[in-house]
N, C-alpha and C positions, 0 to 999 in steps of 0.2 A: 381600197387602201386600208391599211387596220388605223383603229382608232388612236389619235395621239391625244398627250393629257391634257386637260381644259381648265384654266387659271378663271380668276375673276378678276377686273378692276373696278375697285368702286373709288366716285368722287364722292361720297358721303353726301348725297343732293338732299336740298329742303325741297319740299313742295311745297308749292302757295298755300297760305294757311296753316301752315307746319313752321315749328321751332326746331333752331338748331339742336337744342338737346334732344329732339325728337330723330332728328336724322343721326345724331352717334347710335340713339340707342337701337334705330331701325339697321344700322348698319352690325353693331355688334350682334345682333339677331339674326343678320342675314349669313354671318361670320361663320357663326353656328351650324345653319343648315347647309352653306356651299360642304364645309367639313363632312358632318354626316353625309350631304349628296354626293362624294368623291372627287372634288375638283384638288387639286391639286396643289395650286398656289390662292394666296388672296392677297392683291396687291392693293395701295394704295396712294393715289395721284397727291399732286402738291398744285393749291390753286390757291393765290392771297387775293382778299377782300373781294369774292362776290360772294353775293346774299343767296345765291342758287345753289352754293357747294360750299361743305366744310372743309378744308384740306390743307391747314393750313403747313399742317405738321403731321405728316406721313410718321415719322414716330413714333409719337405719342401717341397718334392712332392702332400702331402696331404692337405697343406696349397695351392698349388695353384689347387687343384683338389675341394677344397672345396669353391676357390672364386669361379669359373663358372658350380656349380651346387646346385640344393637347399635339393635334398631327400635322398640322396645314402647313405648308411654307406660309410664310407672312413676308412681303416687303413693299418697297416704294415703286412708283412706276408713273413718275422717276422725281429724286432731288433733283429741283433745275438749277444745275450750277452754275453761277454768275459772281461776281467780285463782291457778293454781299458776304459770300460762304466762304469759312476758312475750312479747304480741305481735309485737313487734321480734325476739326470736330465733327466734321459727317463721317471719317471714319470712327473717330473714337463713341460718336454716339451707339452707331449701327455694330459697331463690336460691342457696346453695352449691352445691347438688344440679343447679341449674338450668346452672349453669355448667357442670359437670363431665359433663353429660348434655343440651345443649343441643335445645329444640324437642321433649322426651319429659317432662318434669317437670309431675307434678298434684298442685296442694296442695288437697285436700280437708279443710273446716273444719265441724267440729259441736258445737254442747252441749254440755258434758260433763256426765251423771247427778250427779256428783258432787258441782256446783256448782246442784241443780236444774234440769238440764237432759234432763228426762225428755219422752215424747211429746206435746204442747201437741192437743189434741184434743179430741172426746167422752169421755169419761167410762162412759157406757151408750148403744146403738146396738144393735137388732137386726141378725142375720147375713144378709145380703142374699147374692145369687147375680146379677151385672151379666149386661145383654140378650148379651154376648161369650165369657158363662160363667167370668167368674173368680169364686174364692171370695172376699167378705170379712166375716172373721170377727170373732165381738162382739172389742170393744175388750179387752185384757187391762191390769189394773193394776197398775205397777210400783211401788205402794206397799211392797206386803212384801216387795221386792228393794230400795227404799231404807231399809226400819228394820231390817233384816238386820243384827245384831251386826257380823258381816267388813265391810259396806260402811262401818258408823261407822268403823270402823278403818282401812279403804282414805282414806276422805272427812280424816282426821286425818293421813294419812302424805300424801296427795296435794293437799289445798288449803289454802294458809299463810294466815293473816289473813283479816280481814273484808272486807266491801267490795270494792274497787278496780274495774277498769271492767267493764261487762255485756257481755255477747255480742253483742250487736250493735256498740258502741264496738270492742271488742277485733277484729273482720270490718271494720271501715270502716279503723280503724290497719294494718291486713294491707294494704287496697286501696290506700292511700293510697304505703306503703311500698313496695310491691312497683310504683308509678306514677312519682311525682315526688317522694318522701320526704316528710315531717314539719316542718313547721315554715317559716320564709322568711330569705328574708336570713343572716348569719353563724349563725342559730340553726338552720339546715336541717340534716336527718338524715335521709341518703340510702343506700342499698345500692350501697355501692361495686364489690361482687362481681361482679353479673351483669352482661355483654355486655348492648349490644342487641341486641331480639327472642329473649333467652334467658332472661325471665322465666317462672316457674313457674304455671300457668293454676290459677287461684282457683276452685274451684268452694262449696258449701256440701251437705253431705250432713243429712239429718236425719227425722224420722218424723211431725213436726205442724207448726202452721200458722203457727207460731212463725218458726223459719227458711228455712220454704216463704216466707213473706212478703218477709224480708228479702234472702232471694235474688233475688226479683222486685225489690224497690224497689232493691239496689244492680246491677242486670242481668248477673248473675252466673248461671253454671250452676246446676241442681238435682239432687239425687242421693235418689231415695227411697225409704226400706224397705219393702219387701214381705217382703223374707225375715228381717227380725226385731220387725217391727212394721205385718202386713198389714190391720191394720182401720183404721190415718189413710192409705194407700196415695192415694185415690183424692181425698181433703179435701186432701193437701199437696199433689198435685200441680195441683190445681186453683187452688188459692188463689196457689202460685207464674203460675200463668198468668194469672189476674186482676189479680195485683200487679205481671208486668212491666213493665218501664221501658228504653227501649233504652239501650246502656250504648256505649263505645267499645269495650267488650270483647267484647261479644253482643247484636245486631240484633233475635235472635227469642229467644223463649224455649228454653232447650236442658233435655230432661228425661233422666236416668241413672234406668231403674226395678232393686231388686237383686232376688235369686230364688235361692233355695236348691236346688240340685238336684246330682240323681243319677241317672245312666244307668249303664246294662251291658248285654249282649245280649241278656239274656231281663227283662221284668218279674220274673220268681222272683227271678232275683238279683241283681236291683238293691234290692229289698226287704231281700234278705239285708243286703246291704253299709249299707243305712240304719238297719238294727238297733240302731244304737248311738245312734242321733239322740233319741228320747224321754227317755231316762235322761240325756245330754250335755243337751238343752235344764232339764231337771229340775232341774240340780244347780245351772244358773246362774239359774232364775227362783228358786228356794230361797234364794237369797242366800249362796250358800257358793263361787259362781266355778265357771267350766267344766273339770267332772274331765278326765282323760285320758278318751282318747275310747276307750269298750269297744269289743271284738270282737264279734261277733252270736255268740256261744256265751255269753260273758258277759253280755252284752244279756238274753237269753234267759232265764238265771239270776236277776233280778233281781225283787224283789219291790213290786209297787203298790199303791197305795190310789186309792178312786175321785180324792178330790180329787187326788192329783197326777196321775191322767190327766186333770182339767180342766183343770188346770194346765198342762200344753204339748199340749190340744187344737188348738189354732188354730196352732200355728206346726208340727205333724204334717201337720193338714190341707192346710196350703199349702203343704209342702214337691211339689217336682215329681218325682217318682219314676219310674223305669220304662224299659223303651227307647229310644234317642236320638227315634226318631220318635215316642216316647210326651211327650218330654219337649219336643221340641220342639213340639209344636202346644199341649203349654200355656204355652211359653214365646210362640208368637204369639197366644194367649188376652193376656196380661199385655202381650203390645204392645198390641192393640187395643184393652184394656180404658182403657189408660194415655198411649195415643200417645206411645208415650216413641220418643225418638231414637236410645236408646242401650239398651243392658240389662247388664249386670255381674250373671255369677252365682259363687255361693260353695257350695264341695260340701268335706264332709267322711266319710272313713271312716277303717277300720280302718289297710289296707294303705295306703300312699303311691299304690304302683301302680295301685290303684284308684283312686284319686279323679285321677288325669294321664290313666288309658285314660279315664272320664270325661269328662274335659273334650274331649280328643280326638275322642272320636266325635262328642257333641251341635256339637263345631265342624264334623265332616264334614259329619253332617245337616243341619244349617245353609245350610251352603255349596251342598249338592246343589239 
């Protein structure tokens, strides 16, 4: 299959013993080199109040991602929209951005957990292995990450009031605003900000069949988890292609699949450097938000019980590990598997350094 182009997403991670200022600056460094290494996009996630990831604000992240580089797409992945967000200013921001960064700006929109915007899916699903060899594994339930003490308390600091519009109203008012504005006549409510042809490209990111849908019915891009939700992988991206609808925006269907991974020279230590990844995924299916991210000595140190190795079974297993060329032929497993267009992967370790030689290489191999 020929190569298609390879995004990044980064949650801006601390690592244990690391400050947050440490993790913007290791991020806009790494900004830098995804650029020169030829990736394509560099996205950036939205996560409030854990101590493990900065993200609070995909924006202003992408505001300073976009002073110290001149080519890269920059966007979100994704605003999680929920009754906290008034639609009109994620547009009007992401058209600020649009301006300031003309023909590089992705506003990426999803769910937010917060507002019941969890994986729309199966339920229970045995763990299949597809004829192209990807793994997908049973379904994992985000119930006890949404009756989590910290999340009520997140869900009460992060969405005001009852009601007000559902996610898909709140996607059609983005489209609408980001087109020909709201409303007619003296009543019109338009984005005075952006030039033309320097609006922000709308995509939808999400994990079930929910917004896989509605990406297809408004002919908008789709972006879909594997690397945090790989058992709807293969139902969203389906469903989006079933539901499309040609748009003025998008002819064909366009699919972003994401993929968690880690290279280094040797499989040994590239495992090494992923050491921290089962305890890091732990702490946030636990409902307690993603710790700073251990060293593999502290990895190493730590104590399990069977259930919490069920517990991030499935997103261990799918993570892509190993040498670039290791990691690369299962990264074209998950094209094939997905026909996706695009792929956007996300690697977290200890060092900073690590995880930028990372991306670097699997960009080489790539490219070779």
């Amino acid at each position: 299959m020929s190569r298609i182009p390879l995004g990044i997403l980064d949650l801006v991670p601390v690592s244990s013993g690391g400050t947050p200022a440490r993790a913007v600056s290791a991020s806009l460094d790494l900004v830098r080199r995804a650029e020169a290494a030829g990736y394509h996009r560099y996205w950036f996630a939205e996560h409030h109040f854990n101590p493990g990831v900065i993200g609070s604000s995909p924006a202003v992240l992408i505001a300073l991602a976009g002073s110290v580089t001149e080519r890269i797409r920059l966007g979100s992945a994704a605003v999680q929209l929920s009754p906290r967000h008034t639609e009109a200013t994620v547009a009007e921001e992401f058209a600020l951005l649009a301006t300031a960064f003309p023909g590089r700006i992705d506003l990426g929109v999803g769910r937010s957990g917060l507002a019941g915007g969890g994986p729309s899916g199966p339920i229970h699903a045995p763990e299949t292995v597809t004829p192209e060899g990807l793994l997908i594994p049973e379904p994992f339930s985000f119930q006890q990450v949404f009756d989590a003490p910290k999340f009520k308390t997140l869900a009460r600091l992060l969405v005001r009031g009852e009601g007000g519009a559902d996610f898909a109203d709140q996607v059609e008012t983005i489209v609408a605003l980001l087109a020909d504005g709201v409303g007619s006549g003296e009543e019109r409510v338009g984005l005075g900000t952006t030039p033309a042809g320097a609006v922000p490209e709308l995509r939808l990111f999400g994990s079930g069949t929910l917004t896989a849908r509605l990406a297809g019915r408004l002919g908008l891009p789709f972006a879909a988890n594997y690397h945090s939700a790989p058992s709807g992988v293969l139902v969203s991206v389906d469903e989006y292609r079933r539901s499309f609808t040609p748009s003025e925006r998008l002819e064909q269907p366009h699919v972003i699949v994401s993929a968690d991974v880690v290279a280094a020279p040797t499989t040994a230590r590239a495992h090494e450097l992923a050491a921290g990844y089962p305890a890091w995924v732990r702490s946030i299916r636990s409902g307690l938000g993603a710790i700073p991210y251990p060293s593999p000595a502290e990895a190493a140190a730590l104590d399990w019980t069977d259930a919490e190795r069920r517990l991030v079974d499935d997103r261990v297993r799918t993570q892509f590990v190993g040498t670039p060329a290791e990691v690369v032929a299962r990264l074209t497993t998950l094209q094939r598997a997905t026909g996706a267009d695009e792929l956007v992967l996300t690697t977290i370790t200890h060092d900073p350094e690590d995880r930028a030689s990372s991306f670097e290489a699997i960009a080489q191999e790539w490219s070779d």
